[in-house]
N, C-alpha and C positions, 0 to 999 in steps of 0.2 A: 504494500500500500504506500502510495506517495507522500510525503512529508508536504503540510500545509508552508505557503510564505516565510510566514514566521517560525517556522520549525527549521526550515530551509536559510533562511536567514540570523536566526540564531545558531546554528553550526557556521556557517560563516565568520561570524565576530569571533565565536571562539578558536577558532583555529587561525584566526588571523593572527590574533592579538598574541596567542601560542607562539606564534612565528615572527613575533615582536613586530607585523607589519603595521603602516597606518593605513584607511581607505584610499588615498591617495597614495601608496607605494603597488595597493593590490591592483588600484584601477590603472597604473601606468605597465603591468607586467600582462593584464587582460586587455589592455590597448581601448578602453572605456574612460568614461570621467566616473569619478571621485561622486557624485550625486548617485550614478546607478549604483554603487556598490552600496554607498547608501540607502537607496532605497531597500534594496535585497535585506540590509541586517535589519528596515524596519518592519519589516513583512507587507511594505507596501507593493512588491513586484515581486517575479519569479527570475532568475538568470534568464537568458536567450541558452536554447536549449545546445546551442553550438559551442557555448561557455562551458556548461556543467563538466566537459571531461577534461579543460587547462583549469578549472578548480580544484577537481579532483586530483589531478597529478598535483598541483601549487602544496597544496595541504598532504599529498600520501594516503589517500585515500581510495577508498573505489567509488566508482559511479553510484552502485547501488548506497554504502554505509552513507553517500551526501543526501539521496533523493528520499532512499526508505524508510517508514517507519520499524523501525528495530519489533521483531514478531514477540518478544513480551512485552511491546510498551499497544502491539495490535491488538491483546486480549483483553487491555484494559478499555480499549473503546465503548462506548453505551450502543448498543444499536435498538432504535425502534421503526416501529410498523409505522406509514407515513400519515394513519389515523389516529395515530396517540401523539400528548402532551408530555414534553419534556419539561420539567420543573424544580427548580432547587431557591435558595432564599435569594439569588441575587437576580432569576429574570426568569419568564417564559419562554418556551420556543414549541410552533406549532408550524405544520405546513395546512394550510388553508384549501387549497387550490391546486391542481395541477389541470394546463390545458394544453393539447397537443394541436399546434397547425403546421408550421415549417420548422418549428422549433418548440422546444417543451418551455414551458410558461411557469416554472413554481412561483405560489406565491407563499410568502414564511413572513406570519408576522412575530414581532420580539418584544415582550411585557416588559418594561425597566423598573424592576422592584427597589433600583439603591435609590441612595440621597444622591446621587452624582451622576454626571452622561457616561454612558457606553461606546467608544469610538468605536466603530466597525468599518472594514473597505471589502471590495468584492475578493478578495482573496482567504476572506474568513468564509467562503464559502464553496469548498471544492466538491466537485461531480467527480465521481471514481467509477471506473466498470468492475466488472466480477472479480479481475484481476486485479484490482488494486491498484490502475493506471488510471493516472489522470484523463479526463476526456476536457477536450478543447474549446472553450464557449466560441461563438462565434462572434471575429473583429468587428465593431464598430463604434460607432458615437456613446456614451455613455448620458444616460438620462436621469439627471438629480431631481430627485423627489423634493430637497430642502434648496435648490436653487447656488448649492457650493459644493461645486465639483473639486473632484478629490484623486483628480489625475488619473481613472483609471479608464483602459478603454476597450471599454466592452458594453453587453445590452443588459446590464444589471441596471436597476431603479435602487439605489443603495442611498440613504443619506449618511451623512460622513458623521453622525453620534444620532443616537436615541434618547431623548433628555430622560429626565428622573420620575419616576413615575407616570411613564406615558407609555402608550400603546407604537407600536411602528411598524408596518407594512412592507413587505420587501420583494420585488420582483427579481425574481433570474431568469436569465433568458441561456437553454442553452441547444446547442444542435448537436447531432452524430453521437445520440444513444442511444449504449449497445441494448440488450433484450435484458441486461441483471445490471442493477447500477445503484450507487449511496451519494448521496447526498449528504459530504460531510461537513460540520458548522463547529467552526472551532473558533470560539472568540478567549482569549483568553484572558479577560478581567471579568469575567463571567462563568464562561463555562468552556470546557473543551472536550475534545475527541467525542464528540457527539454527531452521530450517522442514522441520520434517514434511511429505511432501505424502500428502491424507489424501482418495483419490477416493469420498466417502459413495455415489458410487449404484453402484459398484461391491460396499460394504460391505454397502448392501440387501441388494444381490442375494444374496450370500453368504449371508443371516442369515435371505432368504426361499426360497431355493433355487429362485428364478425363472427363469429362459428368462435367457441372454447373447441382449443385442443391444444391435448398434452400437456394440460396446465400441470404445476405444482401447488402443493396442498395451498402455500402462501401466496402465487399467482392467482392463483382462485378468490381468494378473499379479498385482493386488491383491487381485481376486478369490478366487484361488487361494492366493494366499502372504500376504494382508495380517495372522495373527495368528504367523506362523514366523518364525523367524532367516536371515539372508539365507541362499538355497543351499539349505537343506531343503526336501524334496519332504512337500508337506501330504499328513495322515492322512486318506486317502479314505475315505467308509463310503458305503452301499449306494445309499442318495438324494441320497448328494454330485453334481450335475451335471457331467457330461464335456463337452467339446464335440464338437456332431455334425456330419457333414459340412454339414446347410441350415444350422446356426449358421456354422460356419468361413465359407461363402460369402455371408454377412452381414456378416462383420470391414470393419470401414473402415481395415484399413490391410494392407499385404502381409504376408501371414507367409512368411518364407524358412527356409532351412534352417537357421541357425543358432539360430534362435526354436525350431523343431522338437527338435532336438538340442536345448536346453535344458530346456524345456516338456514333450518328451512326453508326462507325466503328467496332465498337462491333456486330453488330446484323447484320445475314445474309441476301437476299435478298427479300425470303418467309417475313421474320418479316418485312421489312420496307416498302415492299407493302400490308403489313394486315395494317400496321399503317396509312400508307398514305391514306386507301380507308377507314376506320373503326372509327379511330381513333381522337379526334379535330384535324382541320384544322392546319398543321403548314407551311403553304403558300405554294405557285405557283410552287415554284422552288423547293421545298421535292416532291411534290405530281410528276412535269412533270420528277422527275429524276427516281422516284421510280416506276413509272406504264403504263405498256404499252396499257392497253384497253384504244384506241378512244374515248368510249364512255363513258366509266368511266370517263376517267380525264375531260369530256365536261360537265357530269352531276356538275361533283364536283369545278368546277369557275365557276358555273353557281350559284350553291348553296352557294359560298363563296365568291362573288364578292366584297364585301367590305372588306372585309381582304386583298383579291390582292389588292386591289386599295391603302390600308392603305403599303402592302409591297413596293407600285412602287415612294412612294411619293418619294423616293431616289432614286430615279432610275435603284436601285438595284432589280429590279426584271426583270426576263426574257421577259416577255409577253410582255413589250416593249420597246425590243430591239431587236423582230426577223427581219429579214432581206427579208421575203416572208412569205405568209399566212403558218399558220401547218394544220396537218389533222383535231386535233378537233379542228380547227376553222367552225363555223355556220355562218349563216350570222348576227345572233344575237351578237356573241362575237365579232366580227370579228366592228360590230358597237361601243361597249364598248369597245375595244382596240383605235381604232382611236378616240375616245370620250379622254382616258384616254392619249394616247400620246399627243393630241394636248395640254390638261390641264396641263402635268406635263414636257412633253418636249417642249414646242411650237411649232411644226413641226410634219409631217408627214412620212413617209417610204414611197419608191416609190411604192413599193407591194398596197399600201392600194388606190392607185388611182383610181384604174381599180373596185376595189368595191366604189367608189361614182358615185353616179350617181342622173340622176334627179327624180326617187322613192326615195332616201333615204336621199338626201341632206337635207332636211326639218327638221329631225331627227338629227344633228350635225352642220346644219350652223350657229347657235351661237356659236360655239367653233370655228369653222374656220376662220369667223370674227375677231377674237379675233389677228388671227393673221398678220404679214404684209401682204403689200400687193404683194411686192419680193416674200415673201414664198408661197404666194396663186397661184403668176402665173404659178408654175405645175400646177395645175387642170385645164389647158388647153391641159394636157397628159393625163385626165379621161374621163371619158364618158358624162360628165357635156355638155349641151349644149352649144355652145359657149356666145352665149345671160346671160345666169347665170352664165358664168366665171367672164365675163366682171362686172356684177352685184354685185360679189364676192368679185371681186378687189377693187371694188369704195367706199364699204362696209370695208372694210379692215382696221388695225391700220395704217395710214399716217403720224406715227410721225417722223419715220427715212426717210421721203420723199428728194428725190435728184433729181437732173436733171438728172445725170449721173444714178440712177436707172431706171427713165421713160424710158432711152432711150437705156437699156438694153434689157427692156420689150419688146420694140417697135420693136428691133432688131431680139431677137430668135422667137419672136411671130408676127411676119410682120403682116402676114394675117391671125390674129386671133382677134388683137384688136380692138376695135370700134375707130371711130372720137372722140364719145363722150367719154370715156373711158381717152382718153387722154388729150381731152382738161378739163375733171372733173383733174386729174394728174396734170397737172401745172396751172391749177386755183390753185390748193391746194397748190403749193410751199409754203414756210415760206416767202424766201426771192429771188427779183426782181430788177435785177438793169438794167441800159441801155443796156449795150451788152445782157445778155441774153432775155432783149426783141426782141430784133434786131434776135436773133435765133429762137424764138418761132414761128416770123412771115409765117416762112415757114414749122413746122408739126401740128400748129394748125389750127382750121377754123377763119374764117375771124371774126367771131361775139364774138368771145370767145377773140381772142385775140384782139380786143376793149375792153373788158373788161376788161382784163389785162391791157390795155393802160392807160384807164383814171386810173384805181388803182394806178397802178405808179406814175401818174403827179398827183393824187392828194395827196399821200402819199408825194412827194417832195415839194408840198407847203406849206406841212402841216410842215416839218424841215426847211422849209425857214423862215416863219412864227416864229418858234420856236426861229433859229438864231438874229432875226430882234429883236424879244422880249430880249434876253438878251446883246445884243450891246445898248439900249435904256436904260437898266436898270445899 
């Protein structure tokens, strides 16, 4: 990879000055003024490329140790995707924009977080191909965005500082890129070794709405996302190209389900019902969006039912939260749906009452039970006989038991409830005091609430007792 200006120019100073020269000894043995050699140590220019090998010899060097960057100072580079934010405490860097016509267009804007300006020149901003060779902008006019030009000449839009807490804009203009290429920004009062990675034939593609082919996994994604914010799903329009199932089986590299899951957006509707029916399992709600055979989607949560079950532990799966039976429900699912509501919602859907009944109740009345017994008294709206309702409720958790809910019960369901039902109900109460014995006397039977009776009076001798013991002590 090529050494930026300044990188290039700071090996310059040093080995001059090494060799006790001054810029004016170097620039008379280079047959140059004393200014270009200056320039080169401020990282305002590159050498003329016919220079690099009488510097090289000058200093004892080789071509590559003046131009390269040394491969452990390579590793420490940042590289990102040319839809993500570069950011640390002294500025932003983002590339905005890219638009291809005769020449690629980035545009990079740069946040100035310090108290002070940031001097920047078109040289803090080099284009690399795959190899780590510089590629060439192309010569001309240089156009200042702040109106003070800063000697360089080229089709960069560069202003010569970014003041202090301000936003800035930057256009590069460059031509003759290869198909893999970085974009690399290296300011160094700021931030350095920082690389865009910028896949131009991916960018084509984009801007010619060509055929995908033989993309790579991150060709792919650039395609589709290279001018968005990371994470936002691009605004598709009508000639935007989707991937089709003969493209998909052209990828040179596997796309799995978690690519899928991400990407959807990308692949048309042929691709994500081959995936959905072919492909692993990637739960309930890919499969019921993407495919319309009945029979299909009934085979495949039949065949995947523990995966659904693992997606609904959050609640976030469809299957239960429909509102009425769907087509592929069988009476087999249709039993593992209310099995699985009851377990991870505690309730039921009114839909699912009319399918219990007393063939099937046998098969879920431990789940049922599980619940109160408030929630159980729908199932006097199913087909349950009313003798197993009743059985249902008494069976039930009683721990949120009220008076005010037996007598809710007793209200919407007059004549559905048993004798016994009720007085099982406030036998069960937690707690009995005089007045609502005095209420009891008239919805319970006479034998039950004797029972109640002595409970109470001897429950109250039993605090009397208690009292008497510590007035003694």
């Amino acid at each position: 990879m090529i050494n930026t200006a300044q990188e290039i120019g700071k090996m310059i100073k040093e080995y001059r000055t090494k060799k006790g020269m001054q810029q004016s000894e170097l620039a008379m043995k280079l047959n140059i003024t004393a200014q270009a050699v200056s320039k080169w140590e401020n990282g305002d220019s590159y050498p003329d490329i016919k220079l690099i090998g009488e510097i090289a010899d000058l200093f004892e060097l080789t071509i590559d140790e003046l131009i390269t960057v040394p491969k452990n100072q390579i590793n420490k580079k940042n590289e990102y995707r040319i839809y993500e934010v570069i950011e640390n405490e002294k500025c932003v860097i983002e590339v905005l924009d890219v638009s291809i016509h005769q020449d690629y267009e980035i545009t990079v804007s740069i946040t100035n977080k310090t108290n002070g300006e940031i001097t920047i020149s078109h040289s803090n901003f080099v284009f690399l191909n795959e190899q780590g060779k510089l590629i060439e902008p192309k010569k001309n006019t240089i156009y200042n965005i702040d109106d003070n030009p800063i000697g360089a000449n080229l089709l960069h839009q560069i202003p010569s500082f970014i003041p202090a807490k301000k936003k800035t804009n930057i256009l590069l203009i460059y031509s003759g890129i290869t198909d893999g290429a970085f974009l690399w920004i290296n300011i160094p009062q700021v931030i350095t070794n920082v690389s865009f990675v910028l896949l131009s034939k991916s960018l084509r593609n984009h801007q010619n709405h060509t055929a995908i082919e033989r993309f790579s996994r991150n060709e792919l994604i650039d395609f589709y996302n290279f001018n968005y914010k990371k994470g936002e799903i691009p605004r598709m329009t009508s000639d935007f190209p989707k991937i089709s199932l003969d493209m998909m089986k052209s990828m040179i590299f596997c796309i799995n389900s978690d690519f899928i899951m991400k990407y959807q957006h990308i692949f048309d509707s042929m691709v994500l019902a081959h995936i959905a029916s072919n492909e692993p399992f990637l739960g309930f709600n890919f499969v019921i969006q993407h495919i319309t055979d009945v029979s299909l989607i009934r085979d495949l949560i039949k065949k995947n039912w523990s995966i659904i079950e693992d997606d609904c532990a959050n609640l976030n799966c469809r299957i239960i939260k429909y509102e009425e039976a769907q087509p592929f429900m069988d009476d087999e699912i249709i039993e593992k749906v209310i099995k699985l509501r009851i377990r991870l919602a505690k309730d039921y859907r009114k839909w699912m009452l009319r399918y219990i009944n007393d063939d099937n109740i046998e098969s879920y009345r431990s789940e049922i039970c599980m619940l109160s017994f408030s929630r159980n008294a729908d199932l006097f709206e199913s087909n349950l006989k009313i003798e197993s309702v009743n059985q249902i409720i008494c069976d039930s958790d009683l721990s949120a038991l009220s008076e005010q809910a037996i007598l809710k019960l007793m209200r919407y369901y007059r004549e559905k409830v048993s004798q016994s039902t009720i007085d099982y109900l406030f036998t069960n109460l937690p707690d009995v005091d005089l007045a609502l014995l005095g209420r009891l006397k008239d919805v319970m039977s006479f034998d039950m609430w004797k029972v109640i009776k002595e409970r109470y009076f001897i429950n109250e001798q039993i605090k009397l007792d208690e009292t008497k013991n510590k007035l003694k002590k």
